[in-house]
N, C-alpha and C positions, 0 to 999 in steps of 0.2 A: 582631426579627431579620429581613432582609430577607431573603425566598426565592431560589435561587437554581435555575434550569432548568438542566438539560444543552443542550451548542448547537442550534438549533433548535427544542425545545421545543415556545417558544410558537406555533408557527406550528400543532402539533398540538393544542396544547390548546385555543386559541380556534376552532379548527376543529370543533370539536363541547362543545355545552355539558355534556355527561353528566359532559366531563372535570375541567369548575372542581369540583367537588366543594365541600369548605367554603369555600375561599378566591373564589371564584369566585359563592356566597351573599351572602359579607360586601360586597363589591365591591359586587354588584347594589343591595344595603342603601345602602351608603352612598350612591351613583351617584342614587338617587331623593329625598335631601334635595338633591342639590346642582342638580337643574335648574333653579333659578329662579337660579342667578347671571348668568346673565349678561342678562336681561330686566328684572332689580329692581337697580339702584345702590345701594339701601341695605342690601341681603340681606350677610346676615355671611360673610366669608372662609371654607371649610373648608379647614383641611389641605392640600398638595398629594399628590392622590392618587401610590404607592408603584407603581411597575412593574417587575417584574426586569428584572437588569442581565446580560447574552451574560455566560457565563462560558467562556474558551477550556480548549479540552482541554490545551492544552500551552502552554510561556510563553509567551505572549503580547508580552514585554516582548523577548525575545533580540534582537540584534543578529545580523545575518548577516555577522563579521565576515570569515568566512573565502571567503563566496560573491564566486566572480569569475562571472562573467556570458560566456557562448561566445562566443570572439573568431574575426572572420569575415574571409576574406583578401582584399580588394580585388580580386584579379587573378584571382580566382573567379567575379566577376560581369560577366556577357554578358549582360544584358537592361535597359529601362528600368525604372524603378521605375514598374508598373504590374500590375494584377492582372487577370486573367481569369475571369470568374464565368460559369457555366454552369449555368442553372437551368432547372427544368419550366414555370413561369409567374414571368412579374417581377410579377405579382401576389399569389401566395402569401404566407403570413404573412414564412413562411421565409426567401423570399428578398428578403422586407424587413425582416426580422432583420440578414442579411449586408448588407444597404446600408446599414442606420444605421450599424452598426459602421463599415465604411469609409467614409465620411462625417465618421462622428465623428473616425476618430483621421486623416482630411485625406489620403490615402492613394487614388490615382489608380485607378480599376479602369473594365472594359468588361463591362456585363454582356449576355450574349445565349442568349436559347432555344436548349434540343437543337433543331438543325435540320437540314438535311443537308448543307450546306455551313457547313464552317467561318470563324471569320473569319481574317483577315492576319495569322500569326504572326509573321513576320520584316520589318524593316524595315533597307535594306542589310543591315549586317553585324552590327547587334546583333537580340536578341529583345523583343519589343514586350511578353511579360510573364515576368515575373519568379517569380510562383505560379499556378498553376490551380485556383480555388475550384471543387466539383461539388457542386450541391445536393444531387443524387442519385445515389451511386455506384452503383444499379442501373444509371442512365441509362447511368453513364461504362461498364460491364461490356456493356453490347448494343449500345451505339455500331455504327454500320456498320462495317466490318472497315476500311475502308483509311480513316475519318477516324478509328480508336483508332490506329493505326497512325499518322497522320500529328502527333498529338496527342503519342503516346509516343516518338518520334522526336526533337517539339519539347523534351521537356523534357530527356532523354539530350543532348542538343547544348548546349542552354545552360543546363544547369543548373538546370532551374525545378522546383519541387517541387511535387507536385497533391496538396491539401490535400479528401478526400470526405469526405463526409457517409452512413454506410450505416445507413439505420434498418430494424426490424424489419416483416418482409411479415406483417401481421395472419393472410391467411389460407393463411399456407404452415405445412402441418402437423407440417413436420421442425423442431423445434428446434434439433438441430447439423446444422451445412452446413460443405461445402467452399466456400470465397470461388474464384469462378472466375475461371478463369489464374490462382492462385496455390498455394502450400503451406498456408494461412492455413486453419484450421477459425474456426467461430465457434456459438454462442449464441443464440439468437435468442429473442424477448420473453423478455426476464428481470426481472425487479424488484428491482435495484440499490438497496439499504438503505445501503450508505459507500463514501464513497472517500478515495484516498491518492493524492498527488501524487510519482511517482516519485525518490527523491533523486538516483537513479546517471542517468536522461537530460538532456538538456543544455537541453531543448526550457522546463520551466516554468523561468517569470524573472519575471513578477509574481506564480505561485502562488508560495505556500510549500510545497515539500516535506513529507512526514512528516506534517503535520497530518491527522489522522483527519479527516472530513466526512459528516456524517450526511446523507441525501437527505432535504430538507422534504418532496418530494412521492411520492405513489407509483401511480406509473405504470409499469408491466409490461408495457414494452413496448423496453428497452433491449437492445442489442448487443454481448458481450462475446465476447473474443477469443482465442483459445487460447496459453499463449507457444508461442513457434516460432521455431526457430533465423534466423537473418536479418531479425529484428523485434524491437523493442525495448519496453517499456511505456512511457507517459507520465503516463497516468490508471490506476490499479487499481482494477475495483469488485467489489463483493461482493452477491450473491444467494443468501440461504440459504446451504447449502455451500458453493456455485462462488463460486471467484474467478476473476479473469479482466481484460483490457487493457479500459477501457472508450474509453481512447485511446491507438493502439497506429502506434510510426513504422515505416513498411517502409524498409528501407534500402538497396533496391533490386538483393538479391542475385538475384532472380530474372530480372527483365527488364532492370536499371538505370535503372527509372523510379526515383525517390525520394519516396513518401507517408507521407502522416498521417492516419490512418483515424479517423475520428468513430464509435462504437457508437450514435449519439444523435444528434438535433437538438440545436441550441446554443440551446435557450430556457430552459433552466436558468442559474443565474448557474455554476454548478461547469463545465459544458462552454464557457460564453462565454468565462471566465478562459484555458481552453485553449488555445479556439481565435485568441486576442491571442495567447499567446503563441506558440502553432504557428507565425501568420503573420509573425511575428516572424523567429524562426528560418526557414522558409521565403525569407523575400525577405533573409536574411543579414544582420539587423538594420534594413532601412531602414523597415518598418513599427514604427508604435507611438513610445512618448519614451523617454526614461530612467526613471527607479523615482524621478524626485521628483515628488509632486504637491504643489502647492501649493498654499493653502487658506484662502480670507480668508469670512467670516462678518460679511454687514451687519447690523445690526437698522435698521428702518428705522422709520419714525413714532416716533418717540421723541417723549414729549408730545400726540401724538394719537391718538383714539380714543373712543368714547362709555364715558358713566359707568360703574362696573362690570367692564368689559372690560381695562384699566388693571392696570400695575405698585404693589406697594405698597413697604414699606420691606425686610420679609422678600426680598420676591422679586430686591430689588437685591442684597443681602446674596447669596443664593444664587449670583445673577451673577458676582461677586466670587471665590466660592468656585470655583465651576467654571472661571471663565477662569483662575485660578491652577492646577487641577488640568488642563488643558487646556494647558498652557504646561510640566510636565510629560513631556507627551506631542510637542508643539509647539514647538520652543525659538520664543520670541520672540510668541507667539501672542496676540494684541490682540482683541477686541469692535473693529467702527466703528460708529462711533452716528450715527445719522441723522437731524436733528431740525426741528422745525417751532417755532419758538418761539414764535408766538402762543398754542400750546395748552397754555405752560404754567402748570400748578396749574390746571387745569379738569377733574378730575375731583372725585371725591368725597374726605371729609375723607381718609381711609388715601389715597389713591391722590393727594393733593396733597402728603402726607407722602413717599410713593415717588417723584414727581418731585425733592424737594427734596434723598434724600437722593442721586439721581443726582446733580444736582448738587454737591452737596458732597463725592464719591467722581467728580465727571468725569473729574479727571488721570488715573483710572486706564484708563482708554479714549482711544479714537481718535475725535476729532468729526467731523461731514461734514454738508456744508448741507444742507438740502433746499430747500423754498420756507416762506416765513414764516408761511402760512396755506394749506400744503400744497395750491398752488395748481398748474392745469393747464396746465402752459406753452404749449401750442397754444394756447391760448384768447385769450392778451394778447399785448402790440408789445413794442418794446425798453424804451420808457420805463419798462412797470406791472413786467416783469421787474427792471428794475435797481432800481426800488423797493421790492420786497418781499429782494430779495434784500441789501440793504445795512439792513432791518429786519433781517433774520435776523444778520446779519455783525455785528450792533450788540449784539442779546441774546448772541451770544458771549462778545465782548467785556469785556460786563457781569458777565453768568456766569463769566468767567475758563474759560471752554469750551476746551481744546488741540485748535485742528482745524490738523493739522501737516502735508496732504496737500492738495494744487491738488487735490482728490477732490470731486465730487458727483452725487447722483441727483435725475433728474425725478419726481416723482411720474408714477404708472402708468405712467412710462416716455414721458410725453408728451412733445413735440418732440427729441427724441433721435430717432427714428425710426419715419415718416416723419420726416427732419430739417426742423426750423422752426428758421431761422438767427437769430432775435432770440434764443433760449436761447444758443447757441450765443455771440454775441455778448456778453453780460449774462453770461452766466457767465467768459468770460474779462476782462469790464471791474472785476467787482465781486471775484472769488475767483480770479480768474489760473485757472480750471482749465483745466488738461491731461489729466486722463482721468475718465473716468466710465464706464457701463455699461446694456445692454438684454438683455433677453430679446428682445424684438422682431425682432431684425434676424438673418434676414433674414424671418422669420417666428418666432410666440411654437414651432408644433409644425411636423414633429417637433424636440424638442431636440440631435440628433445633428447635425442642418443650421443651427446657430448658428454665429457669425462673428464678427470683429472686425472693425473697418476706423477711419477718420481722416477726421474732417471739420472743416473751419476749423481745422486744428491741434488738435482734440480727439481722443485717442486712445480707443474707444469698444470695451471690453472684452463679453465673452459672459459674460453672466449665466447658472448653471444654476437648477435648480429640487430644493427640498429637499422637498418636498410636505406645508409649512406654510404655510398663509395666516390673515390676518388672522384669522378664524373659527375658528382651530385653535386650541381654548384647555384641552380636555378630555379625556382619554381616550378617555371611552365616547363622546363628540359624533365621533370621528375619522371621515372622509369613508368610507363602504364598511366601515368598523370596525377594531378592533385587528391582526386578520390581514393587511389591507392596511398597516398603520403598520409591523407588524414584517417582510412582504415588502419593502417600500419602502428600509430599512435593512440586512437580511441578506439582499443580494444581490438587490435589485431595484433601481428607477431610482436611488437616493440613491448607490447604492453603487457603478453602472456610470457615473454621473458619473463619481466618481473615478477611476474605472480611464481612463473615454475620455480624461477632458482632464487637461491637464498643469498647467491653473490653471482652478480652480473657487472661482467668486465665489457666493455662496448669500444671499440675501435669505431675511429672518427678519422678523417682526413684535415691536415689544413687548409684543402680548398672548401670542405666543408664549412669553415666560418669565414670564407672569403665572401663576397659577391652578395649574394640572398643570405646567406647566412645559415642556411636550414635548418645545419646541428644544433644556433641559437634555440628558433623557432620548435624543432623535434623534442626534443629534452626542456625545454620551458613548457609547453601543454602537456609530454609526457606525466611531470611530477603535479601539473595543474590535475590532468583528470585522475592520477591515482590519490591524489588527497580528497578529491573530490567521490570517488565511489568503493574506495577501500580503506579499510583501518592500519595498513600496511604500514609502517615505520620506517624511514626512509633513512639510512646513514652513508658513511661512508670513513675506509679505513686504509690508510694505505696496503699496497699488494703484499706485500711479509707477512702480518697480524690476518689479512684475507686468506694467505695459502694457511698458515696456521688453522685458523677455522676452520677452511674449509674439509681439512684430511681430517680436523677430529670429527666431523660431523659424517663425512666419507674414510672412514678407513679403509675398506673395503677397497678404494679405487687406488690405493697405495702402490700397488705394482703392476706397472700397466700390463693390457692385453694387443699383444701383436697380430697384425693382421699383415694378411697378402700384401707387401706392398703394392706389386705389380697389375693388379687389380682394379685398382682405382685408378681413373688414367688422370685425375690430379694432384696424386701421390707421385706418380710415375714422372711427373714433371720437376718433384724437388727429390729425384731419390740421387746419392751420389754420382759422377760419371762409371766409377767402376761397381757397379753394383749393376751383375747383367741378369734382368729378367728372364733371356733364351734358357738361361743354364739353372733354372731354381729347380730342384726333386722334392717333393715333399710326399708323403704317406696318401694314399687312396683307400686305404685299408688299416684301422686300428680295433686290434685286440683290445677291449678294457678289462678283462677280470671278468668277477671279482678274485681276489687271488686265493688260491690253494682250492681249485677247481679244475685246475687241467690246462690253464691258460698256457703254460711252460711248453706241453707237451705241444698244444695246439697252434702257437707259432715257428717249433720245429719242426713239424709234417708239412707245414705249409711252405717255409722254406724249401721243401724240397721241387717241390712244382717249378718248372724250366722258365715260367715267364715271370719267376717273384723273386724279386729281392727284399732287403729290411735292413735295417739302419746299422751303422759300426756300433757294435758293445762300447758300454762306457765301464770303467773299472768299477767305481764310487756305488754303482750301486746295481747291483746282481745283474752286468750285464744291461739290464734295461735302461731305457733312456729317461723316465720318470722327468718326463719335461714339463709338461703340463700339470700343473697345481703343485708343483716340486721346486726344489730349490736351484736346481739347474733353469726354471725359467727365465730365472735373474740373469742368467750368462748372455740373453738377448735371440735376437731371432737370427741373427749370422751364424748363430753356436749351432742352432738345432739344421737348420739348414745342410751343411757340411755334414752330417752324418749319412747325407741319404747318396745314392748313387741310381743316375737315369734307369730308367726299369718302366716295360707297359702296366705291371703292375708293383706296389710296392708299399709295402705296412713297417708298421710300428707296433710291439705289445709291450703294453706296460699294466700290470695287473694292478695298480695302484689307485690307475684312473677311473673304476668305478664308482668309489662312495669319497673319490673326492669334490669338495663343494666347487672348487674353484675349476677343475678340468674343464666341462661342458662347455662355458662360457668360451675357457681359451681356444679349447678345440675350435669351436662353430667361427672363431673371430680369423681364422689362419687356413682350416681346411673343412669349410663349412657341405664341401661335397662328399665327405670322405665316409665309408661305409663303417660304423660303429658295429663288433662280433662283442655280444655278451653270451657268456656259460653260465646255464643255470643248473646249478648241482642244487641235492638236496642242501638247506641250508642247517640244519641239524647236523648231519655229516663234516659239512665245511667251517662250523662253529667246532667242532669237535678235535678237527684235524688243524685248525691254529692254532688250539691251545698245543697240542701237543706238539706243533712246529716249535713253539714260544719255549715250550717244557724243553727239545730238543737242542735248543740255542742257549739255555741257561741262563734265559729270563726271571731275576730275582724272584718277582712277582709269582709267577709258576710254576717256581719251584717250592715257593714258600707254598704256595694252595698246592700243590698237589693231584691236586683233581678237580676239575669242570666242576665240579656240582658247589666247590666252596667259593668261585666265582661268581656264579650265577646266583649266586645268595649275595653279594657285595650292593655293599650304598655307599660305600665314600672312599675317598683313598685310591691308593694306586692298584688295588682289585678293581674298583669298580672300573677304572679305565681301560685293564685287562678283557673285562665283560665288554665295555663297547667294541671294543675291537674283535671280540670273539663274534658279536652279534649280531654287529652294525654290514658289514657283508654282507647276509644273508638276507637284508631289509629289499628285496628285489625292488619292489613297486616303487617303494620310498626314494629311491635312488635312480631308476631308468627315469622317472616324472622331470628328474630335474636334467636328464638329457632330454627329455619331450619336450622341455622350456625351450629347448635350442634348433633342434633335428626334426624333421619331420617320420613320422614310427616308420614310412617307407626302407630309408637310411638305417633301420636297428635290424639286427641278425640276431636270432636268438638259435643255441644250439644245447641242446639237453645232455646237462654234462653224465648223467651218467650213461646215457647211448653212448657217446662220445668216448668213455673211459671204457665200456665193451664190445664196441663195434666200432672205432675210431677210421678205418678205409671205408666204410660207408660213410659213416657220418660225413669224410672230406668229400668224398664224391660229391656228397649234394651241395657242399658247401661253395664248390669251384662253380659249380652250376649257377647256384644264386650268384655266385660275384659275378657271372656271367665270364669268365676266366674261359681257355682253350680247355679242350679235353685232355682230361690226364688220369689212368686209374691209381689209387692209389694202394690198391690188392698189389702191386707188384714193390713196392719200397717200405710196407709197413707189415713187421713180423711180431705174434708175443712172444715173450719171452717166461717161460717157465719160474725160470731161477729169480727173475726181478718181480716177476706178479702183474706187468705192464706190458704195455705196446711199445717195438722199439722201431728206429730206421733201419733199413735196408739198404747197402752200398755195395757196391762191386761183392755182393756175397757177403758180405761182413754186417753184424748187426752190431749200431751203434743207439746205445741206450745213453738218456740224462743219469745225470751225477746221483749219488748220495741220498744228496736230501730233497729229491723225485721218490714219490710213492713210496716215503717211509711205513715201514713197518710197526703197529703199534696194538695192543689190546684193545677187542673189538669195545664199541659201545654198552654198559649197559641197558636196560631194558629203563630200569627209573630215570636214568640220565636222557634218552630218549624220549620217553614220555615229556619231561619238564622242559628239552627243548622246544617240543611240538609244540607246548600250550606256548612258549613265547612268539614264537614264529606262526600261532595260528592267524592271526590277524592280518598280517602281512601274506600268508599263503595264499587267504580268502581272494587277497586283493590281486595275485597275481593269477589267479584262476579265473579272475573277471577280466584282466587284460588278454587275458589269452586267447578267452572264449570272444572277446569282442573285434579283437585281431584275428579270428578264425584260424588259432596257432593250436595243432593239437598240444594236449597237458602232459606232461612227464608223468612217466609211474609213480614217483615218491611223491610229483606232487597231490594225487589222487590217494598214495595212502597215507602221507602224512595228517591229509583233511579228516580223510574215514578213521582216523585213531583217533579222534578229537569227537 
């Protein structure tokens, strides 16, 4: 009769051996004949060892038919979808807890240290975030008086809801306290034994309600919360007698802030559940997916694997069993078999009987290629690919194999990425595939920072990780031991997959259902405990109708982001043989704009300096290489590569890269050390002198307006898009924030374009200084010139000045037209006078008089 734990259990009893008592003898007994299976191929099968199966306190099986989910009013929301995190160090565990999370569920945030200035709350007329995450509500409660003030101000005006985090002070002696500024008593270190997910709050949407929840760990050091009229429960725990809110909503009768108070850190799985759903509720549903996960399960090497190690005839059978009782739970829920057919019947006698009788049981699964002789696609050209792979397409065939899916995997995940385009190629000539899968990309860790993206028309899904690998054939061999296998499952990494992503693709081994079986075992309590403490909806669809979803749901991740190969030393392991890491050149130094600022002028001067070089001209588009958020990015990272040539120092400008969305990210993904040079020109001047570029080019659009002032009056149509582009440049703060998402401000150069455009040899002088560049003055190669109205180079005596359409000529601004710029550009001004002053960067003159005309 098979044992059964109450929930949690096991996590105590394997946690001290005093507790196996008889059962826990016999175990050790048995556990000692069976280590020689997997070292001797001829050693006899035992049994597969019996592991208790989660049993839930309550049905587990119910349908939630009655649960509607908090319907949120469009006409409520004043802020971008973006979050605000405020933490003590972005190094802490903590606060890289909350960045996986948002990460994971693809959810825009700004994270920044208590500091004394705050950052940019508003931008025009909406609010730039939506929630305020506080790693540490002590921090948010001593806040200097007028930034808690200017903080609870922001959220009363638009709505935004501040989601803290209040843990217990180890050495304050009171355990009940008044929570200051409020009505709120609270608890302090308490040793929280269960909890319960409120039914009557609105806030859990992937917990379940009602479910009792016993605490696996015990730590006494939790924060519970007294009720109190204008506060609501969401989490209830229990400590000895006291109960109390362990997560409690203020509803803001006090101040008309609106919060979600944490008694705890979210490194438990019971507080991380919350806090998905808190932020959830908080941003008024735009955090987080809907309650379907999806959920496909590879096995992969099918037919390979050393003697011994191997599926037998029993272990198919089992297979069989569980994916029926998995389908169930699952409508529609398939195995994909992964196979290598050179290796099959190459184990031992039983273990060539369990290939055969896969075989003979194939239809009931889903097939999917691998390589013929489980070979590593970086290592061969297109031909040895397309040959092994119409080997393998051929043992299908013969096998009568159902592989019904343009579906396949690389072994180790080789040429998938880093992408090696003969896979690519050979798999679309030989098996038509259109999607496949990595862990790799963008890196194997952390897994919160997986991606999808599209290469050659291959759609290339994010692989999770289920924490079985080849090696994973036994109970008692399990990596760190049983306790880690049952955290792993109830409520550790296996199980925050599910919760993060909305399709979870799991790579399995087939020694994995050999021997113990564990894949059995992992994934049968997996979907035990998520029916049991979540409303999650569990499906499964094959991998085509999966990439489909997934890129409508992710667009954005459509065209991948290349990184360093060479960088990661297990990328460097599947990059092709001729792909030499000694010889990669890439920029140290990029120019971004914004353009029609001086950028032009400011990667010519600096080209002159003895230790700089810069990338080959591209025809297509003014010379510049417009790689990053451009359509040349699609050429690949080989393209951009081959433009540079070795140099101690060497840049790139491309004036395009500042108000594009997509640059920062690609940037930081490929040359995350490299020195960002922005110009800040008057931004009046620089709206002024586009249009007139635009006027100069015989841009319908401005020709047809004529004049700035009948732009800047537009609302629809191809004016108004005229206007953004006149105006969207000058949005400084707006746009450096989203390289502060990436770069730390150290990395950003700022240089005042209009010093620059009247004193341009000083201005480089200092600028070689900050790159920290050799000395070089640049009084001896940079002359004005009278006749152009500009600064030109100096060469053997000859002054060589830019083209044309450099420092056109045009009627100055007038006086109204510069007023009406100012009031657009006031707000943005403000804001770049506070980064400036906070950066200890002196302020341009314009920018000091375009504020004082306001």
């Amino acid at each position: 009769m098979p044992l059964s734990f109450a929930p949690y259990a096991p996590h105590r009893i394997f946690r001290s051996f005093r507790l196996l008592i008889g059962v826990g003898l016999c175990f050790t007994l048995l556990l000692v004949f069976r280590l020689g299976d997997q070292s001797d191929p001829g050693a006899p099968r035992f049994p597969p060892q019996q592991l208790p199966d989660f049993i839930c306190p309550c049905n587990e099986t119910k349908d939630d038919e009655n649960y509607e989910p908090t319907a949120f009013a469009s006409d409520e929301i004043f802020t971008e979808s973006k979050a605000l995190v405020l933490v003590e160090s972005i190094y802490s565990r903590h606060s890289k807890i909350i960045t996986q999370i948002l990460n994971a569920s693809k959810y825009p945030y700004k994270m920044e240290v208590f500091a004394k200035n705050l950052p940019l709350l508003t931008t025009l007329e909406r609010g730039r975030f939506s929630t305020v995450i506080i790693e540490s509500y002590h921090k948010y409660l001593n806040m200097p008086r007028w930034n808690r003030q200017i903080l609870d101000k922001y959220c009363r005006e638009y709505n935004a809801t501040i989601v803290g985090i209040l843990t217990s002070r180890p050495n304050d002696t009171f355990k009940r306290a008044k929570l200051k500024g409020s009505s709120l008593s609270i608890w302090q270190n308490q040793q929280a034994t269960s909890f319960t997910f409120s039914p009557s709050s609105p806030i859990p949407y992937i917990a379940r309600p009602s479910v009792p929840i016993n605490n696996p760990a015990e730590e006494a050091d939790w924060v519970l919360f007294e009720e109190s009229a204008g506060y609501e429960t969401v989490l209830e725990g229990e400590a000895g007698h006291r109960r109390g809110a362990a997560v409690i909503r203020d509803l803001g009768n006090d101040d008309g802030v609106r919060r979600i108070l944490f008694g705890h850190n979210i490194t438990s799985w019971v507080t991380r559940m919350a806090f998905l759903d808190s932020l959830r509720f908080a941003t008024q549903g735009r955090f987080g997916f809907p309650l379907e996960r999806w959920i496909q399960v590879d096995i992969d090497d099918i037919f390979v694997g050393a003697k011994g190690t191997r599926i037998v005839a029993e272990d198919v059978d089992a297979l069989i069993e569980f994916q029926d009782w998995m389908r169930s739970e699952i409508s529609n829920f398939t195995f994909m078999l992964g196979y290598s057919g050179s290796y099959f019947r190459n184990g031992n006698d039983d273990e060539d009987l369990g290939d055969e009788k896969l075989i003979e049981n194939g239809a009931k699964f889903h097939w999917f290629c691998h390589m013929w002789r489980h070979n590593h696609a970086h290592d061969y050209n297109y031909t040895y690919l397309e040959s092994v792979m119409s080997q393998n397409k051929q043992f299908a065939e013969t096998m009568k194999l159902p592989v019904p899916f343009p579906y396949s995997i690389s072994p180790q995940h080789a040429g998938v990425f880093p992408a090696h385009a003969p896979l690519y190629d050979a798999w679309k000539k030989i098996w038509n595939v259109s999607v496949t899968a990595t862990e790799e990309y963008p890196h194997l860790r952390p897994p919160s920072d997986r991606r999808g993206f599209i290469h050659k028309g291959i759609k290339v899904l994010p692989r999770q990780t289920c924490g079985l690998y080849t090696h994973t054939q036994f109970f008692h061999t399990y990596p760190d031991g049983l306790a880690k296998l049952f955290a792993n499952v109830y409520g550790g990494e296996l199980f925050s997959s599910v919760l993060l992503n909305p399709i979870s693709i799991f790579m399995t081994h087939q020694q994995n259902f050999a021997h113990d079986r564990l894949a059995l075992w992992v994934f049968r309590n997996l979907v035990k405990f998520l029916k049991c403490h979540t409303r999650l909806k569990l499906r499964w669809a094959d991998p085509i109708t999966s990439a489909d979803r997934y890129f409508a749901m992710f667009p954005q991740e459509v065209m991948p982001v290349w990184s360093h190969p060479c960088v990661d030393p297990r990328h460097k392991t599947i990059l092709p043989p001729a792909f030499n890491c000694s010889n990669i050149t890439l920029p140290n130094i990029l120019i971004v704009g914004p353009q029609k600022t001086g950028s032009s002028a400011l990667g010519n001067f600096l080209s002159l300096h003895p230790d700089v070089s810069s990338n080959v001209p591209v025809s297509d588009s003014f010379e510049e290489l417009q790689f990053f958020g451009g359509h040349h990015y699609g050429n690949g990272l080989e393209w951009y590569i081959d433009k540079f040539s070795p140099s101690q120092f060497v840049f790139e400008k491309s004036a395009t890269y500042f108000d594009n969305a997509l640059a920062p990210r690609q940037v930081a993904a490929l040359i995350p050390n490299t020195k960002i040079i922005v110009i800040l020109y008057d931004p009046a001047l620089r709206a002024y002198s586009w249009f007139q570029h635009m006027l100069a080019h015989r841009d319908p659009t401005a020709v047809e307006a004529q004049n700035l002032d009948v732009v800047l009056d537009a609302t629809v149509g191809p004016m108004k898009k005229l206007r953004s582009r006149c105006v969207s440049g000058g949005r400084y703060v707006h746009h450096i924030d989203r390289w502060l998402d990436f770069f730390p401000a150290s990395q950003l150069l700022f240089i005042d374009g209009e010093n620059f455009k009247e004193r341009p040899p000083e201005i480089m002088n200092k600028l070689i200084l900050d790159l920290a560049m050799p000395a070089f003055d640049y009084r001896t190669v940079l002359r004005f010139s009278p006749s152009k109205g500009y600064w030109c180079t100096l060469t053997q005596g000859k002054t060589k000045c830019l083209g044309k359409s450099k420092g056109r000529h045009y009627a100055p601004m007038s006086d109204v037209l510069r007023q009406k710029l100012n009031g657009i550009f006031h707000a943005d001004n403000l804001a770049l006078q506070k980064l400036l002053q906070k950066w200890h960067i002196p302020q341009p003159a314009w920018l000091r008089a375009a504020l004082d005309a306001q």
